[in-house]
C-alpha positions in Angstrom: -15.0 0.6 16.2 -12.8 0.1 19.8 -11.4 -3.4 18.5 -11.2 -1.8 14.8 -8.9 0.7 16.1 -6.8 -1.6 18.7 -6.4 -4.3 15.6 -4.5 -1.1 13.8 -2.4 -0.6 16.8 -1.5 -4.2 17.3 -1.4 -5.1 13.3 1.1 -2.0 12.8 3.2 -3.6 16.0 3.7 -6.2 14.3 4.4 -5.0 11.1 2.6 -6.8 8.4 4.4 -5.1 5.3 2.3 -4.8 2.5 4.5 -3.0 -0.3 7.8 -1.2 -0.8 6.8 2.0 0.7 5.6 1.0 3.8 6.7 -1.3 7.4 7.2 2.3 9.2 6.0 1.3 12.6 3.5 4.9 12.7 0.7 3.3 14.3 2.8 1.0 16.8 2.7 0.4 20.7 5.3 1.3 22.7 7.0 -2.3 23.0 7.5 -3.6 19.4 8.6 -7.3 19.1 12.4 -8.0 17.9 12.8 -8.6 14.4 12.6 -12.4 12.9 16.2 -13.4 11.4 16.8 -11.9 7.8 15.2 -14.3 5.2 18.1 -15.2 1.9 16.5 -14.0 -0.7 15.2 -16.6 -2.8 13.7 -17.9 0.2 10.1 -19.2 0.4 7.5 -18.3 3.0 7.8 -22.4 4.0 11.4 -21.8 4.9 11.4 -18.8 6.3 8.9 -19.2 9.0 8.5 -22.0 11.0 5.1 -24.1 10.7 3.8 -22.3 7.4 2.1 -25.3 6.1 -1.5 -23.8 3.7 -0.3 -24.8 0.3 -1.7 -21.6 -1.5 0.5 -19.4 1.3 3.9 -21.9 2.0 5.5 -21.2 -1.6 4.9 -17.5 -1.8 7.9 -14.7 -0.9 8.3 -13.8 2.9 7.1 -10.0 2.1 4.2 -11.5 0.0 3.3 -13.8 2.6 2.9 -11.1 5.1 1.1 -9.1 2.7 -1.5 -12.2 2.9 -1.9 -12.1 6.6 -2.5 -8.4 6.3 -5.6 -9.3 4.0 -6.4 -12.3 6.5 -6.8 -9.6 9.2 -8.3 -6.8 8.3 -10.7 -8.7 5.9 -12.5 -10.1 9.8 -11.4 -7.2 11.6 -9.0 -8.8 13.7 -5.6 -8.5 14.7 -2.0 -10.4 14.6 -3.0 -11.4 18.1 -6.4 -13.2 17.3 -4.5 -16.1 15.9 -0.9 -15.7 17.4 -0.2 -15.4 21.2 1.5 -12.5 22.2 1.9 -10.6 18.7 2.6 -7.5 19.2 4.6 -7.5 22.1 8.4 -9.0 22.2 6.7 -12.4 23.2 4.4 -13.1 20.2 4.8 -17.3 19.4 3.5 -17.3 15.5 4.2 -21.2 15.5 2.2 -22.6 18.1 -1.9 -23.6 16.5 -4.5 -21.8 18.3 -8.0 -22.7 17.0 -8.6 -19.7 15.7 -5.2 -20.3 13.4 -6.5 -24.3 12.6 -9.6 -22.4 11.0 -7.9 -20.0 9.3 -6.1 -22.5 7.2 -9.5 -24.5 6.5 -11.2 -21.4 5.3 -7.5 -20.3 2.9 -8.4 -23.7 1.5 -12.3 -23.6 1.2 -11.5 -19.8 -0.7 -9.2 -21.8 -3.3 -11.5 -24.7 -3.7 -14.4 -22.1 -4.2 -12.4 -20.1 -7.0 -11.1 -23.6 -8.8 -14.1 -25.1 -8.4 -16.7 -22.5 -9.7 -14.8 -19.5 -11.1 -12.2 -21.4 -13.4 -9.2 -20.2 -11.1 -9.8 -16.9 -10.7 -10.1 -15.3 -7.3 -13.9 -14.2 -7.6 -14.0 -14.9 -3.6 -11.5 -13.8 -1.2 -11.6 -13.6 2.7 -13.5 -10.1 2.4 -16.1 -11.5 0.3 -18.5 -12.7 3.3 -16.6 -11.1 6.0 -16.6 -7.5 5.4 -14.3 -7.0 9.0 -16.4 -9.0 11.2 -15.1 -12.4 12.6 -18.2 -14.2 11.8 -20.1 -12.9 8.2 -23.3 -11.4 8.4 -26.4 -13.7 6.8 -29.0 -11.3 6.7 -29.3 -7.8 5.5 -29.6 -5.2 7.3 -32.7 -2.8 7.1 -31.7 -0.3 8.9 -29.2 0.4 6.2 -30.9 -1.1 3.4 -32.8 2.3 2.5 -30.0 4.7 3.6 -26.8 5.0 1.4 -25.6 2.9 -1.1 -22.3 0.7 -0.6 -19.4 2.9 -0.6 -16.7 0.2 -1.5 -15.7 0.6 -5.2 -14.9 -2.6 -7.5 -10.9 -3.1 -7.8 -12.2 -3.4 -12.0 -13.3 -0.5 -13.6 -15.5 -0.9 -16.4 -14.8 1.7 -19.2 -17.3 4.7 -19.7 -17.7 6.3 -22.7 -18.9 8.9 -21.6 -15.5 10.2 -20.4 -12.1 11.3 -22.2 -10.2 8.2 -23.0 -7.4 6.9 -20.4 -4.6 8.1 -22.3 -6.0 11.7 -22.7 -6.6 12.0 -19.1 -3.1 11.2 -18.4 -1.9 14.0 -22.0 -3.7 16.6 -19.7 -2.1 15.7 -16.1 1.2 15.7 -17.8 0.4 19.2 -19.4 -0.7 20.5 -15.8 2.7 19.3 -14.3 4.7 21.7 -16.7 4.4 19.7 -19.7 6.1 16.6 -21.8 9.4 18.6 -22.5 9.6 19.9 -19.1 9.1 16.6 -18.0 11.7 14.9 -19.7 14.4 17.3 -18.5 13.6 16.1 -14.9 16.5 13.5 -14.2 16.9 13.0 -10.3 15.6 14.8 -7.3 15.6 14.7 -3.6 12.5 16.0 -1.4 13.0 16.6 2.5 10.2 17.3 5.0 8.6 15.2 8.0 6.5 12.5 8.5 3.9 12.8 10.6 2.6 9.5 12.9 -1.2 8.7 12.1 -3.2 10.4 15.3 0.6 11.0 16.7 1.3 7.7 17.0 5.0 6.3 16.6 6.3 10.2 16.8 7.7 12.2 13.6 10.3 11.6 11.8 12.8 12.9 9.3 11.6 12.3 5.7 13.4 12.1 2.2 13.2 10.9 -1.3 15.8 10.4 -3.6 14.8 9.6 -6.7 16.5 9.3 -10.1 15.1 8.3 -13.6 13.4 6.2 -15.1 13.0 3.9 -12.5 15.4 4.2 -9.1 13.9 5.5 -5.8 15.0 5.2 -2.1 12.7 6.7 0.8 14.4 7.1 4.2 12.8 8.1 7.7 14.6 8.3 10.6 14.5 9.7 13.8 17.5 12.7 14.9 15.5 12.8 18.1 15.8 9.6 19.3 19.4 8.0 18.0 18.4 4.7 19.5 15.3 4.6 17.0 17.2 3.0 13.9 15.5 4.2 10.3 13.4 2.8 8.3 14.4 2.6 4.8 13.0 1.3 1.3 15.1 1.3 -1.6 14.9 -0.1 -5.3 17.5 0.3 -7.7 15.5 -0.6 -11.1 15.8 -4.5 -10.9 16.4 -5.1 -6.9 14.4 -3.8 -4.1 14.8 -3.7 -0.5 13.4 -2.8 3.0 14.8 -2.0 6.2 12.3 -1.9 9.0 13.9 -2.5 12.3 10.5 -2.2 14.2 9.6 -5.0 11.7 8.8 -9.0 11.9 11.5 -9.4 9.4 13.9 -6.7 10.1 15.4 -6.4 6.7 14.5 -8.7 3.5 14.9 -8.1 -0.5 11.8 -7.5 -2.7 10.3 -10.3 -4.4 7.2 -11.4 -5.8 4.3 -8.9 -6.1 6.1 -6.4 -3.7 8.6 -5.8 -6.4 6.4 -5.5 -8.7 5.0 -2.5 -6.8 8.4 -1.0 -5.9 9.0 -0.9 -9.5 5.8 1.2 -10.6 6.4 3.3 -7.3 9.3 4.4 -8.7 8.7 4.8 -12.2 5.6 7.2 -11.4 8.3 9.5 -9.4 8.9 10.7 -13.2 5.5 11.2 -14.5 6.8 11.7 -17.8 6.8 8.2 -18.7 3.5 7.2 -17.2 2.1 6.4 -20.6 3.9 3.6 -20.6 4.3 2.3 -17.3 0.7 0.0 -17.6 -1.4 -1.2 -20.5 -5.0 -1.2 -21.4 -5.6 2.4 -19.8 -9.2 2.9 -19.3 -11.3 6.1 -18.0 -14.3 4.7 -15.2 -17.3 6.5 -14.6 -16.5 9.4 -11.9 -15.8 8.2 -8.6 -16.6 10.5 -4.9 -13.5 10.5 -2.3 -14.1 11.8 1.1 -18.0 12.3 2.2 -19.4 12.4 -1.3 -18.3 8.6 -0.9 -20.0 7.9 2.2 -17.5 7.6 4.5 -18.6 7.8 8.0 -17.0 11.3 8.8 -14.7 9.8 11.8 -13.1 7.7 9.0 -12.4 10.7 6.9 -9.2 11.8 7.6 -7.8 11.6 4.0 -6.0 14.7 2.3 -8.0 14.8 -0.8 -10.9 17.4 -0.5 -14.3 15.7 -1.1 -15.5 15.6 -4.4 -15.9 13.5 -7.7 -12.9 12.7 -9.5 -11.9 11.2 -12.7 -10.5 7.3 -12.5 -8.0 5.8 -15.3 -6.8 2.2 -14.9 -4.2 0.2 -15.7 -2.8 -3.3 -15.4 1.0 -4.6 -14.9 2.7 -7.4 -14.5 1.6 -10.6 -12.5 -2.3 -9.2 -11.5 -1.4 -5.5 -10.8 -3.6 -2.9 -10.9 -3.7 0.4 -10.2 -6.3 2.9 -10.1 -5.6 6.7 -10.7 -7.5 9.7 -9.5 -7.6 13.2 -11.0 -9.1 16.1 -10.1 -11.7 17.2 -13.1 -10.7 20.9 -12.6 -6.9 20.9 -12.1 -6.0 17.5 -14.1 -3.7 16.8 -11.1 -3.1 13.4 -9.6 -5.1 13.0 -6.2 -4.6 9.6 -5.4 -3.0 6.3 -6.5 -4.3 2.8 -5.3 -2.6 0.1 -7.0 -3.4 -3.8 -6.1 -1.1 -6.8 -5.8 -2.6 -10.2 -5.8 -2.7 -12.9 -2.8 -3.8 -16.3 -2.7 -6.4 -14.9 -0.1 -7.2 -11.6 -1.8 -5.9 -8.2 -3.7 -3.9 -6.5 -1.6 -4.4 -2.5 -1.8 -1.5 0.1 -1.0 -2.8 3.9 -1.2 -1.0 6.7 -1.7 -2.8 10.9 -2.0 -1.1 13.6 -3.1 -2.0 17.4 -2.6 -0.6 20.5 -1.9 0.9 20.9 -5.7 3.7 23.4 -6.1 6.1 24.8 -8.7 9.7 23.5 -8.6 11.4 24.9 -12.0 8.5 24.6 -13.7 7.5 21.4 -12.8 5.0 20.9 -10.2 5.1 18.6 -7.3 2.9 17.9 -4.4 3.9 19.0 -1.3 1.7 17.0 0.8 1.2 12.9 1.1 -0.5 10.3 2.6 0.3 6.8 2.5 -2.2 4.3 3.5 -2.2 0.3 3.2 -3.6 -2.6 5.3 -1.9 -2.1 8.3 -1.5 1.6 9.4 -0.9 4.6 8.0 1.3 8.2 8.1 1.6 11.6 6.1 4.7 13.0 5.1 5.1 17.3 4.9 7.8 18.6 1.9 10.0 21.3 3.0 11.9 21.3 -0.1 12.7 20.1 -3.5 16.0 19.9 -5.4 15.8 18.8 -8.9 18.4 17.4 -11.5 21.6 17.0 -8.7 23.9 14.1 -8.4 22.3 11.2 -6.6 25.1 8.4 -5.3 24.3 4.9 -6.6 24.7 3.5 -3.0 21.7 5.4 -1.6 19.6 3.0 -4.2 21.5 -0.2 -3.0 21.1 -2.4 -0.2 20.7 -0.3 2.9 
């Protein structure tokens, strides 16, 4: 658990961005490294790194590429530093080939060759598939925990139960808890202020907002009035372009591209929930699935928002290979928790985000409490307020 928790430290120093809403450097060290020059947009992984050479990782985006490594470390539970000398610090060398980086690439090509090879092409083994966070993979079962409880890690595929209302009814009833469709469709912009709040007080609070506007435009800023030499992190998407400002960051600032775009798009089309019909196709209700210590867990690890109990799953598939899996409570119809997947050459790449707290903002309600979660660290975020339906500038949506 020791070099489980220091990889989150020294992963989060390093900033491997996973999605749109993350990069915030909440579970960082003290001495961050200084951002990598701004990669064109347009610009693949090949070019924009030096010595980026795997052919299933060289053509993909800068943020997807990172999004890759992310997988790459936490499926061994390691850290940046396992493979790259000094990451972490302001002296990390990500070109020079250690051993344990020489491997690496053998075993990104043996995972392809595996897939193409025996699965047709599609990613049926991943990095996670034998390694389960340990450097080397375990080869014999355990019996210690062969007669305690089950597996807690859920498939990314839901099979539809029939048991259960259908996918599209869930989402008729957590519409009709929010206030309802017409309510719903009145809702044009709004801005939320609070805090966020560093995972274990790590990286310090900071100064959160969201400025949303419909159907599909969101920015989210954090920044730091207490410390004016802390720049602000900032994630923005406009409806077709998205981009993120991390200044703690490997890459300092870059555009959204790829699968990361994909995400920022359905991040900010659920901010109006009136339209989440539409936002995926082939909804599907799962069989009920535990959160929390009906799952599990080991109680150390349970630190999420959501209170413990079974809830009700719909999924839904986009563009490119997303996913994303929804929760709702069975007694309120609200949304608990969204985890949506990207794809990777190495393995889905999962970004979660919980929701709680619900409150009544002109009839609409809105949760006052979140928790975002992904590969590499995560933070909460605490609503003060919530002003709906005012003027938004364009600008805050652009280019930060």
């Amino acid at each position: 658990m020791i070099k489980l928790w220091l990889k989150r430290l020294s992963l989060a120093a390093a900033a491997v961005t996973a999605g749109w809403l993350i990069g915030s450097v909440f579970t960082s060290r003290a001495v961050a490294q200084a951002p990598l020059a701004t990669c064109a947009a347009g610009t693949k992984a090949s070019a924009c790194f030096k010595n980026v050479t795997t052919d299933a990782l060289k053509n993909l985006t800068p943020g997807d590429f990172l999004s890759a490594m992310g997988v790459m470390a936490d499926s061994l539970g390691l850290d940046c530093a396992d493979c790259h000398p000094g990451a972490g610090t302001d002296k990390a060398d990500w070109v020079f080939d250690t051993p344990a980086k020489i491997t690496a690439r053998k075993m990104v090509n043996m995972v392809q060759t595996i897939n193409k090879e025996n699965f047709g092409g599609v990613q049926m083994v991943t990095c996670y598939t034998c390694h389960h966070a340990r450097d080397r993979p375990a080869t014999t079962v355990s019996l210690d925990s062969l007669y305690s409880s089950p597996n807690f890690e859920k498939d990314d595929i839901i099979q539809a139960d029939k048991s259960q209302p259908s996918g599209t009814e869930v989402l008729d009833r957590f519409i009709a808890a929010l206030g309802g469709q017409q309510k719903l469709n009145g809702l044009t912009s709004y801005i939320e202020n609070g805090v966020s709040i560093g995972y274990e007080g790590l990286g310090g609070n900071g100064k959160f907002t969201i400025y949303a506007k419909s159907p599909n435009q969101r920015t989210t800023e954090i920044r730091f009035p207490d410390h004016p030499d802390r720049a602000p992190s900032v994630w923005t998407f406009d409806g077709k372009v998205g981009w993120v400002t991390t200044p703690r960051g490997l890459l300092g600032e870059y555009q959204l591209e790829g699968a990361n775009a994909d995400g920022a798009l359905l991040e900010a089309q659920m901010s109006f929930p009136g339209q989440i019909k539409t936002l995926l196709t082939n909804w599907r209700t799962g069989s009920l699935e535990s959160i929390g210590e009906n799952a599990g867990a080991a109680s150390s690890a349970n630190v999420s928002i959501v209170p413990p109990d079974d809830y009700r799953v719909v999924e839904g598939n986009g563009p490119r290979g997303l996913v994303a899996k929804l929760y709702f409570d069975t007694k309120t119809n609200l949304l608990v928790r969204v985890l949506r997947f990207v794809n990777s050459p190495i393995g889905r790449v999962p970004i979660q985000v919980d929701y709680a707290d619900y409150r009544d903002v002109n009839g609409i309600k809105f949760p006052f409490k979140m928790a975002f979660l992904w590969l590499d660290g995560r933070y909460n975020a605490e609503i003060s307020d919530v002003k709906v339906n005012v003027p938004i500038d364009a600008k805050v949506f652009g280019k930060p």
